[in-house]
C-alpha positions in Angstrom: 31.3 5.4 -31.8 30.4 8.4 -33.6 32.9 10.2 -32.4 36.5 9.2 -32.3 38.0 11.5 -29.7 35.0 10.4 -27.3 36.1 8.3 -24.3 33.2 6.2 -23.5 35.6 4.6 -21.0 36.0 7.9 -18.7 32.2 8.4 -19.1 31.0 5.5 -17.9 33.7 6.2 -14.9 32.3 9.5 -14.4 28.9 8.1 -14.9 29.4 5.4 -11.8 31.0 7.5 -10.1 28.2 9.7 -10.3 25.2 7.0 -9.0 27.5 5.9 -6.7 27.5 9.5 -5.0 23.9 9.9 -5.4 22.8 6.5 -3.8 25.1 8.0 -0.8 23.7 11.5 -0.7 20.0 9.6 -0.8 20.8 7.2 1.8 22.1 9.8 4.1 18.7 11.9 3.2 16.4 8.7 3.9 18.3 8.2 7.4 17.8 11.6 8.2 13.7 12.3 7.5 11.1 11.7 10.5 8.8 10.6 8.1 8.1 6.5 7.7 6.2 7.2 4.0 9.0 9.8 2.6 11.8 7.5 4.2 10.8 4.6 2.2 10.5 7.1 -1.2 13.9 8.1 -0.9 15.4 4.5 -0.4 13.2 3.6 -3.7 15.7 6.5 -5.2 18.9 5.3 -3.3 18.3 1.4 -4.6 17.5 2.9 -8.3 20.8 4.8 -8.1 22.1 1.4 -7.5 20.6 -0.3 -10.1 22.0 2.5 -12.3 25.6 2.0 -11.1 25.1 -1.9 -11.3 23.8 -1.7 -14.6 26.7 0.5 -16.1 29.7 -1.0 -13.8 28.7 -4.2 -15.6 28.6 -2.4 -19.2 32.0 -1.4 -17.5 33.2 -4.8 -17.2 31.7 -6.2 -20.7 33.2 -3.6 -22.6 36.5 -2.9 -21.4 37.5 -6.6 -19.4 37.8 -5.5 -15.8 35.7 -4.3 -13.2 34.9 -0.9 -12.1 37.3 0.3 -9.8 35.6 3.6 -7.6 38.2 6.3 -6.8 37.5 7.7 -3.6 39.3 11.1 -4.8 36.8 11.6 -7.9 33.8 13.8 -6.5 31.5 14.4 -9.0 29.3 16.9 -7.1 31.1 18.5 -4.3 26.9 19.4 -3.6 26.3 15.9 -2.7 28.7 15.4 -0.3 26.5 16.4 2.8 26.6 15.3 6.9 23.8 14.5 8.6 23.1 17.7 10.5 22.3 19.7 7.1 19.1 18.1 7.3 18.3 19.8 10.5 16.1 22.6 10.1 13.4 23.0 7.0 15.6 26.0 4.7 18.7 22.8 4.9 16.3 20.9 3.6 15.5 22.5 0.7 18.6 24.0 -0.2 19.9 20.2 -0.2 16.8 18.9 -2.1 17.7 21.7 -4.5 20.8 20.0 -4.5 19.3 16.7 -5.8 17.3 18.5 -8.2 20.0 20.0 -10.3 22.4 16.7 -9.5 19.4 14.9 -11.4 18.8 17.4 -14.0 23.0 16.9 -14.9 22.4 13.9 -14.9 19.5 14.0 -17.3 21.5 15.5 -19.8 25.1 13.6 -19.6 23.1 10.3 -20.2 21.1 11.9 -22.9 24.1 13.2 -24.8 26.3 10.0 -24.0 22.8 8.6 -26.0 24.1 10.7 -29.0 27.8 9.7 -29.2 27.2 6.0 -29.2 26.7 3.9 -31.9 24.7 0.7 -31.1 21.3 0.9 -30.6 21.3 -1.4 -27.3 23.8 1.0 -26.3 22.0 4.3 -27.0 18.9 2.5 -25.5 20.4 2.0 -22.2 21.4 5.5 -21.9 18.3 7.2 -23.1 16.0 4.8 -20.7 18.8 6.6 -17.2 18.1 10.0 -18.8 14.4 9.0 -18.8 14.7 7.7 -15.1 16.8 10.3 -14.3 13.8 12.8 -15.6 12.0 10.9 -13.3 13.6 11.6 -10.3 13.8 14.7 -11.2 10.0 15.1 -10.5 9.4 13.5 -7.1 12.1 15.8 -5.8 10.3 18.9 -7.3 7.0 17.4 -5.5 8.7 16.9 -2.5 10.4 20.3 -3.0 6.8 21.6 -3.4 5.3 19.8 -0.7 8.2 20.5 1.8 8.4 24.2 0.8 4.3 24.4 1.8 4.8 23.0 5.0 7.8 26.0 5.7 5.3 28.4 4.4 2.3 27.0 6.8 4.3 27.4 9.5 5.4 30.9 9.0 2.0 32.3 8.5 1.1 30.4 12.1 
């Protein structure tokens, strides 16, 4: 590592941790649109948050021995943590998809900078290819931001 006081362990914790909460926040969004074709885009997100934490809880276990252990106290973004009536009205909505936005953008730029601190290239790889895919995200919730956000405004000029 390039940095001797950085803890790769408690990143990759808080990194879990952190797809973990975001394939539940997406879940609970997917269960809670009317819409077949934006249900089925938002459990593409929730299974590629999965993939994330299944790729890194196995990093988990490869570099340090043991298995990721989840610790239902750590809440990475308190934001995230949502019940199913928030998605009740369009301003819920988009306050929530906000949410995921800036969740996505975070998380953007902690895999980018863990990219920094590490030392083999497989390793910096792997974390520069979730900031990527986290940069993607990041853009189908500002189109569906955009698109929701139209629909508010069509129906307040009606």
């Amino acid at each position: 590592m390039a940095d001797e006081k950085f803890d790769l362990k408690g990143a990759l914790s808080y990194a879990i941790h952190a797809e973990i909460q975001a394939n539940e926040f997406y879940k609970m969004w997917a269960q809670n649109t009317q819409k077949p074709a934006l249900r089925k885009e938002i459990e593409e997100l929730a299974d590629w948050e999965e993939t994330h934490r299944n790729t890194l809880s196995k990093y988990y276990l490869e570099l340090f021995g043991e298995p990721f252990a989840a610790d239902p106290n750590v809440i990475v973004d308190p934001a995230l943590r949502v019940q199913a009536d928030e998605f009740k009205d369009y301003y819920s909505q988009l306050r929530l998809i906000s949410t995921a936005y800036l969740s996505e953008l975070r998380a953007a730029e902690f895999y980018e900078n863990l990219s920094q601190k590490v030392e083999p290239n497989e390793t910096k790889q792997m974390f520069q290819d979730l900031a990527n895919m986290e940069r993607g995200h990041m853009a189908f919730i500002r189109k569906k931001y955009d698109e929701l956000r139209g629909e508010l405004e069509g129906r307040l000029m009606l």
